[in-house]
C-alpha positions in Angstrom: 14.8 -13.2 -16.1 13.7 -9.9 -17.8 15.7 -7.0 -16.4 14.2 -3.8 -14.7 15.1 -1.7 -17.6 13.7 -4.0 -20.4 10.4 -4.3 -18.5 10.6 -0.1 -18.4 10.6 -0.1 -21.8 8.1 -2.6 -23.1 5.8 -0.2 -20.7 6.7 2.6 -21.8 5.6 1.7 -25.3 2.5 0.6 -24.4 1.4 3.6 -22.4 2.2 6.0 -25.0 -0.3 4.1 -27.5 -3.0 3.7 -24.7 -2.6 7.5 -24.4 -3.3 8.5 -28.1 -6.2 10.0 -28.6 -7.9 7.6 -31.2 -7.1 4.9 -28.1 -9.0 7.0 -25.7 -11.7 7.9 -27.9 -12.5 4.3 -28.4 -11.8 2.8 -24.9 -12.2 5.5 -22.6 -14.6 7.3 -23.6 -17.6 5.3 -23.1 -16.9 5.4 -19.4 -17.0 8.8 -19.2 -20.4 9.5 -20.4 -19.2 12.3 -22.4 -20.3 13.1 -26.0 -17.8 12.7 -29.0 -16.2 16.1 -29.7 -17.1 17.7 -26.9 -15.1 18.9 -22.9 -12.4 19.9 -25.3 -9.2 17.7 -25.3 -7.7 14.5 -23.2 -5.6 15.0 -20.4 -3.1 12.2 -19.6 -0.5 11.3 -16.8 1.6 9.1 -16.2 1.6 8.3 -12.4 4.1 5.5 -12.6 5.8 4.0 -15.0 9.7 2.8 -12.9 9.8 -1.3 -13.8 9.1 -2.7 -10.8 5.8 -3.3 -11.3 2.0 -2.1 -13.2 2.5 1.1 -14.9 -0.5 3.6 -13.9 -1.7 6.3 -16.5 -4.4 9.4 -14.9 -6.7 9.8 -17.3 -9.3 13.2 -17.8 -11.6 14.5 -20.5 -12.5 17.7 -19.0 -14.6 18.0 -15.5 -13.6 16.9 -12.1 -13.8 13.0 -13.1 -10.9 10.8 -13.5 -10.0 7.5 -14.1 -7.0 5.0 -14.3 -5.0 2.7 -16.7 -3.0 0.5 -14.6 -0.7 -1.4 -17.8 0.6 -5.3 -16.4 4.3 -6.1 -17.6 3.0 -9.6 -17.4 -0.5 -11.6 -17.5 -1.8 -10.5 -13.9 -3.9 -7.7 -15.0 -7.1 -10.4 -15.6 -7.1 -11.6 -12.3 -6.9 -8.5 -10.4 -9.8 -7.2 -12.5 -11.7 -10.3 -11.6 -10.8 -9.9 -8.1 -12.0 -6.5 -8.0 -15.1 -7.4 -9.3 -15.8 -10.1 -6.2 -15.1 -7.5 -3.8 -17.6 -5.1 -4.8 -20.2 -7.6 -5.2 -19.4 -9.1 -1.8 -20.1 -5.8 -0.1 -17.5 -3.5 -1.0 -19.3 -2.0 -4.1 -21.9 0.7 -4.9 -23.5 2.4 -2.5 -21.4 1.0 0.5 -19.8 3.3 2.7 -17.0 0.9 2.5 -15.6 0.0 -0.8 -13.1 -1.2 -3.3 -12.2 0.6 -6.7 -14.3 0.4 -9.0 -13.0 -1.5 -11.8 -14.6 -0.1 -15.6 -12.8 -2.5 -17.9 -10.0 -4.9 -18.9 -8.3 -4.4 -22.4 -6.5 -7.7 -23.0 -4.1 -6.3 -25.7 -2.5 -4.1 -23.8 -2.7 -5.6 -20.6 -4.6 -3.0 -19.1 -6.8 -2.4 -16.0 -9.3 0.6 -16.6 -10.9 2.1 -13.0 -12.7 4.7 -11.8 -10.9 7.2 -10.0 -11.3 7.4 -5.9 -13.2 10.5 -4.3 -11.9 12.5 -1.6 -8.4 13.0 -0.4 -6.0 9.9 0.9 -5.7 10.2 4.0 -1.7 10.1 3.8 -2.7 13.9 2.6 -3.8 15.0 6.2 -0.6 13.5 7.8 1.2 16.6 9.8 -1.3 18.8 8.1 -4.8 18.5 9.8 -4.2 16.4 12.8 -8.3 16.2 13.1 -9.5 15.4 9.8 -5.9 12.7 9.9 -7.8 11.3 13.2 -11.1 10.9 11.5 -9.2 9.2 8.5 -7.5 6.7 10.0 -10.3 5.5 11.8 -12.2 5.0 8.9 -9.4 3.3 7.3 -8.9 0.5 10.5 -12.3 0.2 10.2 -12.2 -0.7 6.1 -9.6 -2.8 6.7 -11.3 -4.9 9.7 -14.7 -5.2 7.9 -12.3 -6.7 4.8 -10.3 -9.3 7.1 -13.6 -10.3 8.6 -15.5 -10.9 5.3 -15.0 -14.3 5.1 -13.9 -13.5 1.4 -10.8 -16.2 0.5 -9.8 -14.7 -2.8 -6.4 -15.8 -4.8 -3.3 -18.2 -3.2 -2.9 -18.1 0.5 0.7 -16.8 1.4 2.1 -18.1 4.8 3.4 -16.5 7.6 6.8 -17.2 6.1 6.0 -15.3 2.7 3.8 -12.8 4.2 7.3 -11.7 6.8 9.3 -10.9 4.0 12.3 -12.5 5.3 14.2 -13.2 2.5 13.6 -10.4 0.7 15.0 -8.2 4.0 17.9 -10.9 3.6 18.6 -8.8 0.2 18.3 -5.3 1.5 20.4 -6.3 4.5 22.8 -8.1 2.8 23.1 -5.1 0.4 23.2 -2.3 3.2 26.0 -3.9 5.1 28.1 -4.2 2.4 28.2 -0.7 1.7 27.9 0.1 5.0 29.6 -2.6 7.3 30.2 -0.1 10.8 26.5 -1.2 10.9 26.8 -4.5 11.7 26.7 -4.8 15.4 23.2 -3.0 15.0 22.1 -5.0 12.5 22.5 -8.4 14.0 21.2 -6.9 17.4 17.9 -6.3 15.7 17.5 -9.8 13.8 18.3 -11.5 17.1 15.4 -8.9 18.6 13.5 -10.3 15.3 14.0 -13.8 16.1 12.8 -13.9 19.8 9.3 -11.8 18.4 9.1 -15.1 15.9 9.2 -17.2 18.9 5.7 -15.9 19.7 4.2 -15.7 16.3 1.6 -18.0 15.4 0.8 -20.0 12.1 -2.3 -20.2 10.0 -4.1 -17.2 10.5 -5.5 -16.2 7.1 -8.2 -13.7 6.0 -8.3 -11.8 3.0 -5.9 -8.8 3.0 -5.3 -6.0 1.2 -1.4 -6.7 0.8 -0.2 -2.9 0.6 -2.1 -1.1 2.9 -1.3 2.5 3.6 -2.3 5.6 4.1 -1.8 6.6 0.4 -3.9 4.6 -0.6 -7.3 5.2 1.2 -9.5 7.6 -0.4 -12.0 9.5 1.9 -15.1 11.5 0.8 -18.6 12.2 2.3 -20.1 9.1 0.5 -17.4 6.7 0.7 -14.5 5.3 1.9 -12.7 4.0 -1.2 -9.6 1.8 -1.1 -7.2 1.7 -4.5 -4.2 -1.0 -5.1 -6.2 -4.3 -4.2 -3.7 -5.7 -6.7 -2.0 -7.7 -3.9 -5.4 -9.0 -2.0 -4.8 -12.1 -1.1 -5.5 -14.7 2.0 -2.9 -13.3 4.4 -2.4 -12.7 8.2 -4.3 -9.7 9.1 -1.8 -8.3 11.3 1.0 -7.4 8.5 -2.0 -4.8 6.7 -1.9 -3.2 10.2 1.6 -2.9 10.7 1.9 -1.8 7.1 -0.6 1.3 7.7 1.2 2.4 10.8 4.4 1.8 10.0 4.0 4.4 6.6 1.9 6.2 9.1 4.4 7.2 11.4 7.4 6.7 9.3 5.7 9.7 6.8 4.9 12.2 10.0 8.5 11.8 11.0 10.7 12.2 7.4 8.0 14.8 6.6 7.2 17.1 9.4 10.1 16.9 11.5 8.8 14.7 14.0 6.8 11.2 15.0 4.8 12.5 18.0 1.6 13.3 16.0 1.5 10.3 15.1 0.9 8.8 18.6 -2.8 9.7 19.0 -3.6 8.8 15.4 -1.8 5.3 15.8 -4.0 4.9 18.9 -7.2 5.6 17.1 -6.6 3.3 14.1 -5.6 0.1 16.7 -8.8 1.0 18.7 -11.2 1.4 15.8 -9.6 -1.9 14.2 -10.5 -3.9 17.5 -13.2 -2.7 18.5 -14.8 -3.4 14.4 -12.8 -6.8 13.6 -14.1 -7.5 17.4 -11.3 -10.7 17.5 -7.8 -10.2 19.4 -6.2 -13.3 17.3 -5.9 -10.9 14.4 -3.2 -8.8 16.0 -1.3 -11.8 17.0 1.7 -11.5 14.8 1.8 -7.4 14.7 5.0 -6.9 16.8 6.7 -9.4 14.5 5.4 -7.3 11.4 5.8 -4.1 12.9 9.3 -4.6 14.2 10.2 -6.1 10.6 8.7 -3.2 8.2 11.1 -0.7 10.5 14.2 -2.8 10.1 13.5 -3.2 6.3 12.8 0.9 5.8 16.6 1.0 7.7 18.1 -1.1 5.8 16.8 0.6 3.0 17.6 4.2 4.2 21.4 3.1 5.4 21.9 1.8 1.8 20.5 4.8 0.1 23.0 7.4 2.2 26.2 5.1 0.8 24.9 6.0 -2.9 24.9 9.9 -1.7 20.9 9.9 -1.1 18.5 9.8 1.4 19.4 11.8 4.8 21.7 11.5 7.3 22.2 8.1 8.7 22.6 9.2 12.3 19.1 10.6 12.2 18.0 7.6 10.3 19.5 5.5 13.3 18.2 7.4 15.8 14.3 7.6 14.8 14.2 3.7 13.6 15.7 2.4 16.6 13.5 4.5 18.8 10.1 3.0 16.8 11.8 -0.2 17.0 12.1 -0.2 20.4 8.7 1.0 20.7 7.4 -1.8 19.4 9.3 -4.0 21.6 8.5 -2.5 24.5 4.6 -2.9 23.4 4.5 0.8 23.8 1.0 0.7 21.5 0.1 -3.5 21.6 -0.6 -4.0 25.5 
């Protein structure tokens, strides 16, 4: 298996030649619409680049227009590409209010996904700044994300319930926390039995296509369009882990950000409403407690193990505010 750091590097190589100019001048250019030698010189960045996954270079040639490089360590960048290409012409393309990134171009020896940049703001930027124009934004986002579960689109391999819950991969992180932090124990196995009686109620085999990382971050809202980036993960899936995904990083952003999780209730309302009331079928939501309940458990485990390594804050307050969203969701505080 080819370690974190080696996969780092072999990227790293690759997006300093896809950066040169004579690289840009060839393959970038001709998206741009922009005459050779002129709108002075290219400005690159790279937006990440840490091992774990696609390495994503900003790219500008003067003007207000951007696109992006997304580099694949392995051979996935075709696929996505193709997938992209499906979704716009199934209704998520040009001149929809709702769409998918545009995808320009696939450079096969480099791996590398070329698209056009989103317009408008994420709406992660209005989160604990502009509690309207964050209202506004997540409704359009529920509503992106309903009209893509109930497009009938069954794009790439189906994950199962199993898969799509993450449980073995929170088997990792908790096996990792409580061994550099073990007084957490008693918590811990209070939540997975809290876990386990949520499974009880889950149900199998619901499947439309998802977007497979949906947050806030990544929802791009202007006056023409509501554009959606990192599709790279679309794949059949239940519906209900996108949801829990958005409001989970929803909530959990308002809280470590501005100090508290409160103005997130009215926007976490809105996004549930405007998801039901567009996807129009209650089955979607069946599994979202189960979801919900285990994206908070995973960001603890993740925030207990990054105070043993000196980082992150203060695992009482880390404690306190997980538990209490936790909680929330068990007590169906938003899901009756």
């Amino acid at each position: 298996m080819i370690s974190t750091k080696d996969v780092k590097l072999k990227l790293s190589r690759r997006v300093e030649a896809v950066t040169q100019p004579q690289f840009l001048e060839a393959h970038v250019r001709p998206f741009l619409a922009v005459e050779a030698g002129t709108n002075g010189s290219w400005q690159t960045s790279v937006i990440q680049l840490d091992g774990t996954g696609a390495a994503t270079v900003e790219i500008g040639l003067g003007g207000e227009r951007r696109v992006f490089g997304k580099l694949y360590p392995d051979d996935a960048g075709l696929p996505i590409y193709e997938k992209l290409k499906v979704l716009r012409s199934a209704g998520f393309g040009a001149g929809e209010r709702y769409q998918a990134v545009e995808p320009l171009a696939f450079i096969p020896e480099y791996e590398m996904l070329l698209a056009e940049g989103a317009k408008g703001p994420a709406v992660s930027a209005y989160i604990g700044d502009d509690d309207a124009a964050l209202l506004a934004g997540v409704r359009e986002a529920a509503t992106w994300l309903a009209r893509l579960h109930t497009s009938g689109l069954k794009i790439g391999k189906p994950q199962s319930l199993l898969v799509s819950g993450e449980l073995l991969s929170l088997c990792r992180r908790l096996g990792k926390m409580i061994k550099r932090r073990p007084e957490f124990l008693s918590l811990a196995l209070e939540m997975v039995l809290a876990l386990e009686r949520l499974a009880e109620d889950t149900v199998d085999g619901l499947l439309v296509q998802s977007h497979g990382q949906y947050r806030p971050i990544h929802v791009f809202i202007s006056d023409s369009a509501v554009t959606v980036i990192d599709l790279d993960r679309s794949r059949p899936c239940d519906p209900a882990r996108d949801v829990a995904e958005f409001l989970h990083r929803l909530r959990m952003t308002m809280f470590w950000h501005h100090g508290s999780v409160e103005r997130a209730d009215v926007p976490t309302e809105a996004f549930l409403d405007a998801y039901t009331s567009t996807a129009r079928d209650g089955s979607y939501l069946a599994n979202l407690r189960f979801h919900w309940a285990r994206y908070i458990f995973h960001s603890l485990n993740r925030k207990l193990k990054n105070s043993a390594d000196g980082g992150g804050r203060d695992p009482d307050t880390s404690v306190a505010f997980y538990r209490s969203e936790f909680d929330n969701v068990l007590k169906r505080r938003f899901t009756d």
